[in-house]
C-alpha positions in Angstrom: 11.6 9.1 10.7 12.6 11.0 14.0 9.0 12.0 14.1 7.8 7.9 14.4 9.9 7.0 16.7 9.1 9.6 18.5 5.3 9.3 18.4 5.7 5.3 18.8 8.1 5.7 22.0 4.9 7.9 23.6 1.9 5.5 22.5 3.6 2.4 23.1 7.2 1.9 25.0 6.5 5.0 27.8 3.5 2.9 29.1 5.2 -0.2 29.1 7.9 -1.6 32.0 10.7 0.5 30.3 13.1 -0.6 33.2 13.3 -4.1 31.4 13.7 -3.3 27.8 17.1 -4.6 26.8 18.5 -4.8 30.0 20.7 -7.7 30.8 21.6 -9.4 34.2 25.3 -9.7 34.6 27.1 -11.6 36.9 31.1 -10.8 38.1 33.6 -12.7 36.3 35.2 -13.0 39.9 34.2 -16.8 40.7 32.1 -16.4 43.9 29.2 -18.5 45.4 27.9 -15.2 46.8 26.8 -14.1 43.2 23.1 -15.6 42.3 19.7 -14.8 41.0 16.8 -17.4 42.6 13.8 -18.3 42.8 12.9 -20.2 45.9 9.1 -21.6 44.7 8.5 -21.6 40.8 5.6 -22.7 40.1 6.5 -25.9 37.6 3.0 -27.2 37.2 2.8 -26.9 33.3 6.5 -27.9 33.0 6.2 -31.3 34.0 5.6 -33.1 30.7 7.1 -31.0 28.0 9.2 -27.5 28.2 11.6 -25.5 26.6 14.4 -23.2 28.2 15.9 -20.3 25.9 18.2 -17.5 26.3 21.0 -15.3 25.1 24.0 -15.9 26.3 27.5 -14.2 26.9 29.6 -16.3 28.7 33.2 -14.1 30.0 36.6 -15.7 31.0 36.1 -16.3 34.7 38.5 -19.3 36.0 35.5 -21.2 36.5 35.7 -24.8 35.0 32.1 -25.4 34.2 29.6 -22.1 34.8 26.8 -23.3 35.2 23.9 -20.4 34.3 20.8 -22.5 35.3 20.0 -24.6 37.8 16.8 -26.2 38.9 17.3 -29.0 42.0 14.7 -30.9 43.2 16.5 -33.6 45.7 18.7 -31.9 48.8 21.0 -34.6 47.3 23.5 -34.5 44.3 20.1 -34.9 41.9 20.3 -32.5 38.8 16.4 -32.4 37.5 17.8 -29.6 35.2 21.8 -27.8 34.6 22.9 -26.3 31.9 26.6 -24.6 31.8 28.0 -22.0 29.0 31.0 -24.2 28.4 29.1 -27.3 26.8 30.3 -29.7 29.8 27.3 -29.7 32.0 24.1 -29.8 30.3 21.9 -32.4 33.0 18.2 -33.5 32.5 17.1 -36.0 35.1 20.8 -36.4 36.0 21.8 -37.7 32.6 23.8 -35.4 31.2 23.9 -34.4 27.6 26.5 -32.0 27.5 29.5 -31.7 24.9 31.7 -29.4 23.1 29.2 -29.2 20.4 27.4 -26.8 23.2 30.1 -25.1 24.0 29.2 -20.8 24.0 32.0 -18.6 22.8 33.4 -16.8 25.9 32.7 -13.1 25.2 30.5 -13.4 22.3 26.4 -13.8 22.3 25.1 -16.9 22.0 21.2 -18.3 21.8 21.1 -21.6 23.6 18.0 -23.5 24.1 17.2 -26.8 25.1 13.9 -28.9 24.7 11.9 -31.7 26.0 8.8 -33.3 26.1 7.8 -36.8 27.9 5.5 -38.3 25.0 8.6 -38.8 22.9 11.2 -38.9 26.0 13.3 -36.9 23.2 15.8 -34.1 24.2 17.7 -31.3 22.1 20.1 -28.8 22.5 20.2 -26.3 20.2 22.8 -23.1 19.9 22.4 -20.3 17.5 19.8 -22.2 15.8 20.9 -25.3 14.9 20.5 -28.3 16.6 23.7 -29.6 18.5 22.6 -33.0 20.5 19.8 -35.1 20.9 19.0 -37.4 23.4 16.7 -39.2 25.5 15.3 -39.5 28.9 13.7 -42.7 30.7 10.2 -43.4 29.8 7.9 -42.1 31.9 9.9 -39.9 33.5 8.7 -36.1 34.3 10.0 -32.7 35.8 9.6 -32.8 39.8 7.7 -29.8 40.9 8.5 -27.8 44.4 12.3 -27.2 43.3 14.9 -24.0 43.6 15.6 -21.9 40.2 18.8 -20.5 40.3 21.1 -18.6 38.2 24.9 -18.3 38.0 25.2 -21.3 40.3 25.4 -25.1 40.4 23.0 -26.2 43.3 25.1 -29.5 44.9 22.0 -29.0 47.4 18.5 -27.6 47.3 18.7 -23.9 47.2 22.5 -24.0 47.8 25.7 -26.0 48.2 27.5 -23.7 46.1 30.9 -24.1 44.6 33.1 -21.8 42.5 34.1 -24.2 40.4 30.9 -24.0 38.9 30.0 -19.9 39.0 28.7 -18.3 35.6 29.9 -15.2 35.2 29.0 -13.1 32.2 25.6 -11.9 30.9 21.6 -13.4 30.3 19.5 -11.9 28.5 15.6 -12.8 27.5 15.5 -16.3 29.3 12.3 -17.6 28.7 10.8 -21.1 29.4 8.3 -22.3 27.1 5.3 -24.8 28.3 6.3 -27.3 25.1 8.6 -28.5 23.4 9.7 -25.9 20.7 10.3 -27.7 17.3 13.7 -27.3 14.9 12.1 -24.0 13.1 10.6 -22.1 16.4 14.4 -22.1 17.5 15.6 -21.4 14.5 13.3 -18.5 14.1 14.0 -17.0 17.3 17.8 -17.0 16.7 17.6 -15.7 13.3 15.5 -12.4 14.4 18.3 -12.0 16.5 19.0 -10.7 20.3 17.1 -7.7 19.9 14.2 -9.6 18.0 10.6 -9.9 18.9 9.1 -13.4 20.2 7.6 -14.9 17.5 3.1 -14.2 19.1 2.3 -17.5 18.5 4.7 -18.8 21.0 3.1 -16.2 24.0 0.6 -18.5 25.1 3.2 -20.6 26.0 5.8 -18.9 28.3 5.6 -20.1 31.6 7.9 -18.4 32.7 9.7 -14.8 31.0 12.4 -12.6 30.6 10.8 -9.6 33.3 10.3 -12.5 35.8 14.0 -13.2 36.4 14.6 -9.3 36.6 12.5 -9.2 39.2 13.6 -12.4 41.1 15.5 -12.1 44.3 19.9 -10.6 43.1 22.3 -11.7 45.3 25.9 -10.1 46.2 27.1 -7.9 42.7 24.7 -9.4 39.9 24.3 -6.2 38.2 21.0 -5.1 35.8 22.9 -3.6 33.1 21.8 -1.7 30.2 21.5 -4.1 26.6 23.0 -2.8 23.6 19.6 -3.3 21.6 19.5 0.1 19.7 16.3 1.8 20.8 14.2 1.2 17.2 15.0 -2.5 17.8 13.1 -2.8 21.2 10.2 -0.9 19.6 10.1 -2.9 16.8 10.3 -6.0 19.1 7.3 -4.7 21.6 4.8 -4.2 18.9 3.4 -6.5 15.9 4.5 -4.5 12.6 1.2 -4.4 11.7 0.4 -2.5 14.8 3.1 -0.7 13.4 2.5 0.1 9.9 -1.4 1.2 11.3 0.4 3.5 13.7 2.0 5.7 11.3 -0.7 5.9 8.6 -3.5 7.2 11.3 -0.8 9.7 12.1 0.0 10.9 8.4 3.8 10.9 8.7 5.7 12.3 5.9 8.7 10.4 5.1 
C-alpha cells in the first residue's frame, strides 16, 4: 500500500498546485475589520441568472454577533445583493433576507453550507450538511448585479468596505466554490456526504465559476492565516483523481498488495 501512495503522490499530486491541497483560510477569532480576503472585480457574468455558493465551514467563538463569511455588495449603499453569516442570522439575497436558526453552523465544528438560486423559478434554498433548511423566493425578474466586491470575513455596509466588528467571521473556509446553476437537493447532498476531504462530484466542473484555489490566491488582509487542513494525505489523492484513473494506475504498475 505504501508503495501506491507513493507512486500516485509522484505521477499525480507532485505536479499539481500542492500548496492548496487541504489548506484552509483561517481568520482570528479576535473581532477586527482589519481581517479580510477580497476580491475587488469578480467577474459575475455567468452568475447573473442562476448560481450556487458552497463551502465548509468552522465557525469559532469570536464575540461577534453575526459573522458574516461572505459578502458580495453591489450598491455603496446598505444593499446586500448577497450575505451569508455562520450564525444563521444573516443570510441576504437581493436584501431579503432568509436567514434563521435552522442555518445556524455549530461554533467549532465543520459544517457544509450551501445556498442556491436561479431566476427562472425565483426559488432560493439554503442547505447545511446536506439537507435542505429554508426556501424562499426572490422578486420576479430580478438578477445578480455584476461589477460588485467579494469579500470574506466581513460584512460590506459599503462597496469594498464599511466594515464593522459586529459582523467579523472568525474561524475557518475551506473549498468555497460557486457553481454557475442552481445545484439541485441530491448535488448538495452528494457533496456533503463524500465529506470535507471528498472529491467534487466531475459532472459539476463545467460549472464552477469560481473555485477553492481562487480565494487562496485572492488578496489576505491583516492575520488571515493559510493553514494546513486535516485531510489525511490518501484523502486528497483520492479526491484529485477519478478512481478509475485510480484503479488503471496501479494495475499498469503491477502492485502487490
Amino acid at each position: 500500500m505504501l508503495a501506491k501512495i507513493s507512486l500516485i503522490f509522484a505521477l499525480v499530486i507532485l505536479p499539481c498546485p500542492v500548496t492548496t491541497l487541504g489548506e484552509v483560510l483561517r481568520f482570528p477569532t479576535t473581532p477586527s475589520v482589519s481581517n479580510y480576503v477580497i476580491l475587488p472585480a469578480p467577474d459575475f457574468e455567468s452568475l447573473t441568472t442562476s448560481f450556487s455558493i458552497c463551502a465548509w465551514v468552522k465557525p469559532r467563538h469570536t464575540g461577534s454577533s453575526y459573522s458574516v463569511w461572505f459578502s458580495y455588495q453591489v450598491a455603496s449603499s446598505h444593499d446586500d445583493e448577497i450575505a451569508i453569516s455562520s450564525f444563521g442570522s444573516i443570510d441576504d439575497l437581493f436584501n431579503g433576507n432568509l436567514g434563521s436558526s435552522a442555518s445556524y453552523l455549530e461554533k467549532d465544528v465543520w459544517s457544509h453550507y450551501c445556498t442556491t438560486w436561479q431566476l427562472a423559478t425565483t426559488t432560493r434554498t439554503i442547505y447545511v450538511n446536506g439537507e435542505a433548511k429554508k426556501t424562499g423566493s426572490t422578486t420576479s425578474g430580478r438578477t445578480l448585479k455584476k461589477d460588485g466586491v467579494l469579500v470574506l470575513g466581513q460584512w460590506q455596509e459599503s462597496r469594498g468596505g464599511g466594515f464593522n466588528t459586529a459582523y467579523s467571521f472568525g474561524g475557518d473556509l475551506y473549498e468555497l466554490n460557486i457553481f454557475d446553476k442552481m445545484l439541485s437537493a441530491e448535488d448538495v447532498a452528494s457533496m456533503y456526504n463524500k465529506g470535507r476531504c471528498g472529491s467534487l462530484d466531475p459532472s459539476l466542473l463545467q460549472n464552477v465559476s469560481f473555485q477553492w484555489t481562487d480565494f487562496m490566491d485572492a488578496r489576505r488582509n491583516g492575520d488571515v492565516e493559510v493553514k494546513r487542513g486535516t485531510c489525511s494525505q490518501w484523502n486528497l489523492v483520492r479526491s484529485v483523481i477519478d478512481e478509475d484513473l485510480l484503479e488503471h494506475l496501479i494495475e499498469q504498475h503491477s502492485f502487490n498488495q
